[in-house]
Structures are given as C-alpha cells and as structure tokens.
C-alpha positions as CSV (number, residue, x, y, z in Angstrom):
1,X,99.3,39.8,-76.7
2,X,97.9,38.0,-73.6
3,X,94.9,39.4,-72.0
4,X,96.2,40.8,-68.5
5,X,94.3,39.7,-65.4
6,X,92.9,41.9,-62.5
7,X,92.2,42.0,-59.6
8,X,88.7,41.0,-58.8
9,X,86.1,43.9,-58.3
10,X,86.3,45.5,-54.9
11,X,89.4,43.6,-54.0
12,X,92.1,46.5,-54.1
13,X,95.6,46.4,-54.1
14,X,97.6,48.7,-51.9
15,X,100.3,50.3,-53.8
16,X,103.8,51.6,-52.5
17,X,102.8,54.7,-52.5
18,X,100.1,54.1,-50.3
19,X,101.7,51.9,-48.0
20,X,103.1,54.1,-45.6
21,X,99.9,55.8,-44.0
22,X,98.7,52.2,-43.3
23,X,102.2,51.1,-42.0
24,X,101.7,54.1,-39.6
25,X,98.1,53.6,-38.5
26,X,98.8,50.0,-38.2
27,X,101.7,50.9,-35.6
28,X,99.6,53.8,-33.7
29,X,97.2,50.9,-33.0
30,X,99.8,48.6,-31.9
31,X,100.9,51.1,-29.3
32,X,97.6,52.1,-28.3
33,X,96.7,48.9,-27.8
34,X,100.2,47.9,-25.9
35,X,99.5,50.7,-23.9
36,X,96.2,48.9,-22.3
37,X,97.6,46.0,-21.7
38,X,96.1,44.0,-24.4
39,X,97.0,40.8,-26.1
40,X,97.4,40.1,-30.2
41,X,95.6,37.1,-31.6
42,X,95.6,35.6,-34.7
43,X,92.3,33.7,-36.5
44,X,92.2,32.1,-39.8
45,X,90.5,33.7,-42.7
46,X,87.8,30.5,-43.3
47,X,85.6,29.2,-40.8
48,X,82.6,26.9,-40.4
49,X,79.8,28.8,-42.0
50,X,77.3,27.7,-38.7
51,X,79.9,29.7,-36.5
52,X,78.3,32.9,-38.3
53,X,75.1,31.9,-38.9
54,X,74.8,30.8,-35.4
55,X,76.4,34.2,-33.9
56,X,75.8,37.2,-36.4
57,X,72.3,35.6,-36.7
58,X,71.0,33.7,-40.0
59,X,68.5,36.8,-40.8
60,X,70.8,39.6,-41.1
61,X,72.2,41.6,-44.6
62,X,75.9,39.5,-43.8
63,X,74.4,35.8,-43.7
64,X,71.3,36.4,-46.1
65,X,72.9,38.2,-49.0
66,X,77.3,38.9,-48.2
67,X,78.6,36.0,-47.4
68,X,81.5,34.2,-49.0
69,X,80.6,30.5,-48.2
70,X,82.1,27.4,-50.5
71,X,81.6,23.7,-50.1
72,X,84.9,21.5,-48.8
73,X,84.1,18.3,-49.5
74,X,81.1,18.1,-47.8
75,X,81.3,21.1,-45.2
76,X,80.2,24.3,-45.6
77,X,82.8,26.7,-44.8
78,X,83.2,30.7,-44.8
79,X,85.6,33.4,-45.8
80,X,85.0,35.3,-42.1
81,X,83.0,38.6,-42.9
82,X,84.0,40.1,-38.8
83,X,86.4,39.1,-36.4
84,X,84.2,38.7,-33.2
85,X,82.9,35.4,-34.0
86,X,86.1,34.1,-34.6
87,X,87.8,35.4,-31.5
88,X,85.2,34.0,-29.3
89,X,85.3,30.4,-31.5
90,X,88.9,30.4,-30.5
91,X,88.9,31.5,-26.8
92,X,86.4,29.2,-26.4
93,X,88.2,26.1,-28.4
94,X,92.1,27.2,-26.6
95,X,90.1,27.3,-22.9
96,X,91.0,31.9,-22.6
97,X,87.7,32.1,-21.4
98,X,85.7,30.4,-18.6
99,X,86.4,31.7,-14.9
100,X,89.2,34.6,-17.0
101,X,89.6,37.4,-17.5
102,X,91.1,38.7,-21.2
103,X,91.9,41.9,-23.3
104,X,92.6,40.9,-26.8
105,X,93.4,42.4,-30.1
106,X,93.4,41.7,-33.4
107,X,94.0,43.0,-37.5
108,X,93.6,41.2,-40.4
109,X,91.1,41.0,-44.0
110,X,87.6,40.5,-43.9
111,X,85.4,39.7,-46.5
112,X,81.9,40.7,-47.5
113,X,79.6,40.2,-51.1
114,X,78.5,43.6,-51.2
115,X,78.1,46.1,-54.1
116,X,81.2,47.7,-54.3
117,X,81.5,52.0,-53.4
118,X,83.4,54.4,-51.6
119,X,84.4,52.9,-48.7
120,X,83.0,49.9,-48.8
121,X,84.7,47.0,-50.4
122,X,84.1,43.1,-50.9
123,X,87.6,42.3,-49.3
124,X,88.7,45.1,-46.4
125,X,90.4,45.1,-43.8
126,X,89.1,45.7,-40.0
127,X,91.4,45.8,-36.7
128,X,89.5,44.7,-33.4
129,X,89.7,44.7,-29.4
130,X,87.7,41.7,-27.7
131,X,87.5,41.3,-23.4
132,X,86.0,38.8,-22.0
133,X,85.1,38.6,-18.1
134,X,84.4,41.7,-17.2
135,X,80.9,42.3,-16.7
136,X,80.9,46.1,-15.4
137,X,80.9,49.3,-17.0
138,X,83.9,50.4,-17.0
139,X,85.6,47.9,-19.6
140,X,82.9,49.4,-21.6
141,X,84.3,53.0,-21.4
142,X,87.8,51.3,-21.2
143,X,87.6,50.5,-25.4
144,X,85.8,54.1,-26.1
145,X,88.8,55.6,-24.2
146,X,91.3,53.6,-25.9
147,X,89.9,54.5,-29.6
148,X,89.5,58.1,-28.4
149,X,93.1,58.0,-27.9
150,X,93.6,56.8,-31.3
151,X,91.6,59.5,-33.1
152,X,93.9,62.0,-30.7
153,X,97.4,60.1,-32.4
154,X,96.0,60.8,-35.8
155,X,94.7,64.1,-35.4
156,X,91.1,63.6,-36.3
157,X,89.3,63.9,-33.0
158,X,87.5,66.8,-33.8
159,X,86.5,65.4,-37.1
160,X,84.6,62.3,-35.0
161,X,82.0,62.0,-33.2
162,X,80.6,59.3,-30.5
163,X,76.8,58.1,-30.6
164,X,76.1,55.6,-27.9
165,X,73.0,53.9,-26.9
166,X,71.6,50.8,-24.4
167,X,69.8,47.7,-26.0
168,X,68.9,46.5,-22.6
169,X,68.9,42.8,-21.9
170,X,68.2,39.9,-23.9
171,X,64.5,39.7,-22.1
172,X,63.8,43.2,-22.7
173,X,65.3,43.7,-25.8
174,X,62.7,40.9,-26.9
175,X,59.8,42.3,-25.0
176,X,60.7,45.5,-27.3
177,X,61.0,44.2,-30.2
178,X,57.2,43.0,-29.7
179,X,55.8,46.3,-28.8
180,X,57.5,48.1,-32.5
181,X,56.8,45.2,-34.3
182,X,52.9,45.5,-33.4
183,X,53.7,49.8,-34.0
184,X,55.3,48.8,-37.5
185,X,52.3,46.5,-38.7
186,X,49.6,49.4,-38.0
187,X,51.9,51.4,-40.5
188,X,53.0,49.0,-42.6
189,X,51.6,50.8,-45.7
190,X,54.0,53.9,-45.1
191,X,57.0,51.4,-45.0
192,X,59.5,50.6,-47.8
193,X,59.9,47.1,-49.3
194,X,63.2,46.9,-47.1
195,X,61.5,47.9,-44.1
196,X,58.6,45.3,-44.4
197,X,61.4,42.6,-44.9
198,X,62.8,43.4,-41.7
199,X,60.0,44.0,-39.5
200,X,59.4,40.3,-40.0
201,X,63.2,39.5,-39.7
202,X,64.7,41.5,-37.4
203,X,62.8,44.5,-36.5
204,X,65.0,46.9,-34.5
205,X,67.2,47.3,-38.0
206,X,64.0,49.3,-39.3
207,X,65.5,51.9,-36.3
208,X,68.5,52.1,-38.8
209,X,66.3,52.9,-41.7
210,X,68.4,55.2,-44.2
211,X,64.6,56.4,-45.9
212,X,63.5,59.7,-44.8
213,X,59.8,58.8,-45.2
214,X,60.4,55.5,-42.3
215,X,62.5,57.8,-40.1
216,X,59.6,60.8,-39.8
217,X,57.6,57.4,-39.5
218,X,59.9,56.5,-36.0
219,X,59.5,59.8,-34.4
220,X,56.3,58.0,-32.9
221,X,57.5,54.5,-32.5
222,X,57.7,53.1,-28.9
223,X,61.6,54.1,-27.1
224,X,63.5,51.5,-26.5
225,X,64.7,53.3,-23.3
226,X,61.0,52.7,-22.2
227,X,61.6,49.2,-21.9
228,X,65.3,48.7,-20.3
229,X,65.8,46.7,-17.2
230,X,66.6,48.6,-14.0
231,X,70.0,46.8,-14.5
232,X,70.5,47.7,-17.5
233,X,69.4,51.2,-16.7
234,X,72.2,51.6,-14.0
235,X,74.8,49.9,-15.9
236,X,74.0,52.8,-18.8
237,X,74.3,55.7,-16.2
238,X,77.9,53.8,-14.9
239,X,79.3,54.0,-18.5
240,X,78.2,57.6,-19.2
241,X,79.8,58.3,-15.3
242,X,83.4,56.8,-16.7
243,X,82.7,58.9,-20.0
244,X,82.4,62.0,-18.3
245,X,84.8,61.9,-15.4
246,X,87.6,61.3,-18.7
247,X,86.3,64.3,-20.6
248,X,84.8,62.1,-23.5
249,X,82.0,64.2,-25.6
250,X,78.9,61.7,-26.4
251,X,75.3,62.2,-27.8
252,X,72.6,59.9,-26.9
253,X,71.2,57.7,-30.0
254,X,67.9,55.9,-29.1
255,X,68.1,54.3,-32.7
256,X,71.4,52.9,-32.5
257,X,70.9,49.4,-32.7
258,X,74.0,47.7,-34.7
259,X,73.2,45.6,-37.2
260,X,74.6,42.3,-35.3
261,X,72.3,39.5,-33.5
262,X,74.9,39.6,-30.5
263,X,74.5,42.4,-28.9
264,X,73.3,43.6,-25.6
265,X,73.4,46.5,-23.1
266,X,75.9,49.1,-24.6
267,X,76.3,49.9,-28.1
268,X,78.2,52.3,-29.7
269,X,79.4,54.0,-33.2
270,X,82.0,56.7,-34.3
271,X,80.9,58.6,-36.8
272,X,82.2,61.5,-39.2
273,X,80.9,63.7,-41.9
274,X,83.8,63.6,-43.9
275,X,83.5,60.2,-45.7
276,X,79.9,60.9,-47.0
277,X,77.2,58.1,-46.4
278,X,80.0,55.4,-45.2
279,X,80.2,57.4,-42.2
280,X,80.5,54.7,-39.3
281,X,84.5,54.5,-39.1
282,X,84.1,52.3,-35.5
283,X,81.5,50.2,-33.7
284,X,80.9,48.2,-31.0
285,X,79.3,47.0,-28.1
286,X,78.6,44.9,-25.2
287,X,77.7,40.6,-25.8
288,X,77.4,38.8,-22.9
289,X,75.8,35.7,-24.3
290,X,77.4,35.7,-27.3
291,X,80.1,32.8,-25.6
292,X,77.7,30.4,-24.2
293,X,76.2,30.6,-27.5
294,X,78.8,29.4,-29.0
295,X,79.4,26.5,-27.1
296,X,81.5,28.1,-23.9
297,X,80.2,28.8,-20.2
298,X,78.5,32.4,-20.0
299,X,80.7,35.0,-19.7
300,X,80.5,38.7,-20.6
301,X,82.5,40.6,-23.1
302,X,82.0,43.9,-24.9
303,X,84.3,45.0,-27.6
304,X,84.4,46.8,-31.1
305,X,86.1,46.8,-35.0
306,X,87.0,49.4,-36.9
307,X,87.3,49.7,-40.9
308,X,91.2,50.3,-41.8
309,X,90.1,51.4,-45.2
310,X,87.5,54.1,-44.1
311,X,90.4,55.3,-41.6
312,X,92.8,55.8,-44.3
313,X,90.6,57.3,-46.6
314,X,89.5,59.9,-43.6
315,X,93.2,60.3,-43.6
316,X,93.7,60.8,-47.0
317,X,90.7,63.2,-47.3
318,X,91.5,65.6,-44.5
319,X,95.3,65.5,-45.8
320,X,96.5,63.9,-42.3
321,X,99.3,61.9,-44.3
322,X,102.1,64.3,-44.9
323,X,104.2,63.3,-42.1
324,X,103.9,59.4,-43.2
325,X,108.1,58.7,-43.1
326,X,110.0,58.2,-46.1
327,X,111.0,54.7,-47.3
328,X,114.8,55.4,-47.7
329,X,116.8,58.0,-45.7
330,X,120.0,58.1,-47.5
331,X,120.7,57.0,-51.6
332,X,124.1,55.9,-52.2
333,X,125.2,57.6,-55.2
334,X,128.4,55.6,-57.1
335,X,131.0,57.8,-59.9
336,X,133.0,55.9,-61.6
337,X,133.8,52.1,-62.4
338,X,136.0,51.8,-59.1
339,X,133.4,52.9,-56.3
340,X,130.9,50.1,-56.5
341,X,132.3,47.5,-54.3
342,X,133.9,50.2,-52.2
343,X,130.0,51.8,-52.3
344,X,128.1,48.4,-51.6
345,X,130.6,47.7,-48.7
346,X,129.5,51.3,-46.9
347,X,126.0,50.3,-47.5
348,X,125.9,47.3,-45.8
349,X,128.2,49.1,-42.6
350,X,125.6,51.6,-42.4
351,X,122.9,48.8,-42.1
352,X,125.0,47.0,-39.6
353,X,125.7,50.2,-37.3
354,X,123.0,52.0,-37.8
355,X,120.1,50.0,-38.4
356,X,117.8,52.6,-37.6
357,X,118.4,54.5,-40.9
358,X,117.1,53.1,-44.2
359,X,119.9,53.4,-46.8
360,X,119.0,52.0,-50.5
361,X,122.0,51.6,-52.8
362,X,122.3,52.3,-56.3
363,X,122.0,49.6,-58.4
364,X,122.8,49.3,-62.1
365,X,124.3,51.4,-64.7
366,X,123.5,55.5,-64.7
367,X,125.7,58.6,-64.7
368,X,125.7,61.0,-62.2
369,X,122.6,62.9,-63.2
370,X,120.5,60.1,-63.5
371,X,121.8,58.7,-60.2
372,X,121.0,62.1,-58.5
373,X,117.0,61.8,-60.0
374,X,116.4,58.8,-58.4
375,X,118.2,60.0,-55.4
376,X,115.7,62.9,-55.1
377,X,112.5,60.5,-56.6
378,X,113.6,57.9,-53.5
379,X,112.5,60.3,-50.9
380,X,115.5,60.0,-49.5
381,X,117.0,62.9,-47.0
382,X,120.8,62.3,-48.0
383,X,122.5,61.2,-51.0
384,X,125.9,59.6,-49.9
385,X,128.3,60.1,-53.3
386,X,131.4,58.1,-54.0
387,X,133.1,59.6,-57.1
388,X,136.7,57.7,-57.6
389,X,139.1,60.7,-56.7
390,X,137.0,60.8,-53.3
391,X,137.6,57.4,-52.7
392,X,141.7,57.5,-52.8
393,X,141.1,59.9,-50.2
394,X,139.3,57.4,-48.3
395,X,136.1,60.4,-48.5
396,X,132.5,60.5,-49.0
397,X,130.1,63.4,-49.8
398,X,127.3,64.3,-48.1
399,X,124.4,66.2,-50.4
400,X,121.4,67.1,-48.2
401,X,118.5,66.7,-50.6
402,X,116.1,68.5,-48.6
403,X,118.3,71.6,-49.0
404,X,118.2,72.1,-45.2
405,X,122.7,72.0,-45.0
406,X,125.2,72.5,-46.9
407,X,126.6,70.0,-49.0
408,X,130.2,68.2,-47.7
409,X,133.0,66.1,-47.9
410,X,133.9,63.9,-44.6
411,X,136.6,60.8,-44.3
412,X,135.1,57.6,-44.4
413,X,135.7,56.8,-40.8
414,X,133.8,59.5,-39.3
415,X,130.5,58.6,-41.3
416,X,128.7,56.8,-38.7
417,X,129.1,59.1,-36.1
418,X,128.3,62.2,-38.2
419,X,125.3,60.4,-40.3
420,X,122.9,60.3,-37.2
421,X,123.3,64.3,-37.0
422,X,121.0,64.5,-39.3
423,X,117.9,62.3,-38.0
C-alpha cells in the first residue's frame, strides 16, 4: 500500500462540516464592510521579500525568524505573512493613492513559520480594511465602529474587549524609545534572554513582554504618554471623543505597542479571554508613513486585520454556530424504476424557479429506507418523494424532516408555489 500524504504541519484543511460557519462570517464581513462604503481588493500571495523587510521592518519576530522566502531565479521573493504591505505596494503601483482618498478591503491566506498551537497556524487566513487619505480621527474610530458592528452580527460583543493606546509620532516615538532603552540597560540583569534581544532590536516590544518577572519590571519604566506630541495628544482625545459619543467601551493600554515597524499615533487590539493565550482576535492602527516608504507620496492611512481562524474558533467555543444554514433544503427521494427521469426533471425546475432553495437529488441505487437516511443525514428540511403510483397521478409527497408539519401529497403543478411555504 502507498504511504498517504498530508497535509503539511499547521496547514489545515477546512472540512465540509466546517465550512458553513466560515461561509457565514465571511458574508457578515462582506456586508459590514458594504455597509461603509468600502472597496474589495485582491493581492497575490508572493511578493518581493524587500517589500516586507522594508515595511514590517527587518528586526521583527515575522522577517527574523517566520518568513516564507524562496529564491526565483535570482530574486528573492515571499509568501506574504500580512496584508497591509501588499495593499499599500498595490495602491501605490495602480496610482489609488496620492492626492485620494480610499476605503479598501480585503480576505485571503497568509503565511507565517511559526511553531504551530491553538490558534496559531503556519498558513491562516486574515480579512483586512485599509484607508488611505484621511488623516483625522475619525477614520480611526470609523474601523473600531465597523468591527464593533461585527462582534454585534455574531453575538460575541460581550465576550470582547477593546484596548487602545497612542504611539505618538515618528519623532517622539524615537525620542521614547531612547529614554526606555537607557531604563532597560540599568536593569538589564532582571531581563530575559528575549528581552535583552529586543532592547537592542526594537525596544518598545519588551512593553509586550509575556514574562511576569519583565512586566513587574515595567511598572517603573518611563510612559510613553510622557513623551507624545501635543498633536498627537489631541488627535488621541478626538478618537476617544468619536468612541464615546457611539457608545463604544475602551480601556486605556500604555503598553500596547503592536508588534509592526509601521505604526504611528493610534493603535489598537480586540481581545477575549475565551481563546486562552491567543487572545488578540483584531489589531490595528494608524501608518502615515508607511506609503512614502514604500515608494509613494506621503499620505496617511490607519487600518487593521483580523485572524479568521481565531474568529471561528471563538465561534466554535462559545457554541455561536448553531444557526450556520444547512447545505441542502429539500432531498429528492425516487421509488421505483420509473421516477428517476421524471425525479431529475423536478429537480432541475425547482433550481430554475426557485433558485433560492438548495435541492440535492438522489443519485444512485437505494430503497426507500436508505434514501430516507441520507435524506435526514443531508440536513435537509424536506424530502420531496416520487414513488411510481404518485407519479401517474402527476403527485409528489412532501415529508417535513424537521417534524414541524404534517406529511402530504400535492399535484405536481402546484409545487413551486406551495414549496416556498416552508422557508
């Protein structure tokens, strides 16, 4: 027997079973999304691997250690690990940019070499929101208040919460990272091996520090809020005005830095408790320079990605699933030699009138009783039966398999009218 092949660790498949909560959380962002106004766009999965060394920032986790890069005939290139890069090498390379302004959206796999865990996976899948050209605070709240509005659609609101935080300007952003960088190196003997990397890397991800002994270590570190330009300052007061006035709860996170080069001014993060130490489900924030940086004219932009996976697990955790809709709606059930054509032909009508009902037709041998299992393993909330004395009465029977009517008999030419009765 030939060895069988699988799938590579931490690349999943997603079974049929599993499909329909993401076909459903794919669609709730789609009209979310619709509903602000936004634009889809598409990016390829592999990229120049300078694009993300030269945005995400060469001394981060995702370049140093999780990348996957190959060489193509000379050039390095890069399966994308986030979508933002992308977005803005497009925008910039199509001209959406300069002197515009844009709301953009986009879903698709992203891919990381990480160690493999709950949550966390080497390929994954992330959906995004990108605007460019807007430099004032309230495209910031705009994206908070259009994933808020998510977490209502899915009915984990209360099982979320929203940490935000301001990283100031570039200038004082730098000016900060001097002052805790001179902190960290008076300490450095109380610091893990991971935290003396980044001090000399990139020193505001010690703030992020998972290790309880670095954290009690922080509660003495210089505030970043102690360094923020007034402009910054006011820009922060702005956003938390917009939160308030639309009823959005938020806690203050000095340490919230994101993990990204990029990022400027606002950050943010939705959290929840119910996923363990993978807990982040959302994050964002504001990257003005991120476009000139990439070879475009400055512009601002702010935006955020969440992880599809994490969502669906949340889902799946909390038991938010159980109205995910069936695949099929009605099984055609066929008794006796004579009733397939005449069954196959009422299928396809049904299709054609009523294209809003999913109808799967019996295929194959199978008597009755078999016919009716797979009927009621289909999902399906009718099972249409043709038996051949039925069918020189030109009749059909209706079995409701959800018990909820009776069971009946009806001529063949009032099906589609009474079929949508019972949708």
């Amino acid at each position: 027997m030939a060895k069988k092949i699988q799938a590579i660790r931490g690349m999943n498949d997603t079974l049929p079973d599993q499909t329909p909560v993401w076909q459903k959380l794919e669609s709730l962002l789609r009209q979310v999304v619709s509903s602000y106004g936004y634009s889809e766009i598409r990016m390829p999965l592999v990229e120049s691997t300078d694009l993300f060394k030269r945005s995400i920032g060469e001394v981060t986790d995702i370049v140093e250690k999780e990348m996957y890069t190959f060489d193509d005939n000379g050039n390095s290139l890069t399966l994308r690990p986030e979508g933002t890069a992308s977005c803005v090498r497009a925008g910039n390379e199509h001209g959406l940019l300069y002197n515009q302004e844009r709301r953009l959206w986009y879903t698709g796999p992203m891919f990381r070499h990480e160690r493999p865990q709950k949550g966390r996976y080497r390929q994954f899948h992330q959906f995004g929101v990108e605007t460019f050209g807007m430099a004032s605070a309230d495209i910031d709240a705009e994206i908070i208040l259009l994933s808020a509005r998510l977490w209502k659609k899915l009915g984990i609101d209360k099982h979320v919460e929203l940490q935000i935080n301001s990283l100031g300007s570039n200038a004082a952003r730098a000016h900060y990272k001097e002052v805790l960088v001179a902190f960290l190196e008076k300490h450095e003997a109380q610091l893990d091996d991971d935290s003396k990397r980044r001090m000399k890397t990139n020193p505001m991800r010690v703030l992020d520090s998972k290790n309880p002994q670095v954290q009690a270590l922080l509660v003495d570190a210089p505030k970043l809020s102690e360094y923020l330009d007034d402009e910054s300052i006011e820009h922060f007061k702005q956003l938390q005005k917009y939160l308030d006035a639309a009823g959005i709860k938020y806690v203050l996170n000095e340490r919230l830095v994101r993990g990204l080069d990029y990022y400027n001014r606002t950050v943010f993060e939705w959290v929840t408790s119910s996923l363990g130490a993978q807990g982040t489900i959302c994050a964002g924030g504001r990257y003005d320079g991120l476009v000139e940086q990439l070879g475009g004219k400055a512009t601002p932009a702010v935006g955020f990605a969440m992880g599809l996976e994490r969502i669906v697990l949340m889902l799946n955790e909390l038991e938010l699933n159980n109205d995910v809709p069936s695949d099929v709606d009605i099984y055609s059930v066929l008794v006796g030699d004579k009733t397939d054509l005449a069954g196959f032909k009422m299928a396809e009508l049904i299709r054609t009138e009523l294209p809003h009902l999913k109808i799967m037709h019996h295929c194959g041998a199978g008597n009755f009783k078999k016919q009716m299992k797979r009927a009621d393993k289909s999902g399906a909330r009718l099972a249409l039966i043709i038996a051949e004395d039925e069918l020189q009465d030109n009749c059909v029977t209706i079995k409701d398999l959800s018990g909820k009517t009776d069971q009946k008999t009806i001529e063949m030419d009032s099906l589609l009218t009474v079929l949508p009765t019972y949708f």
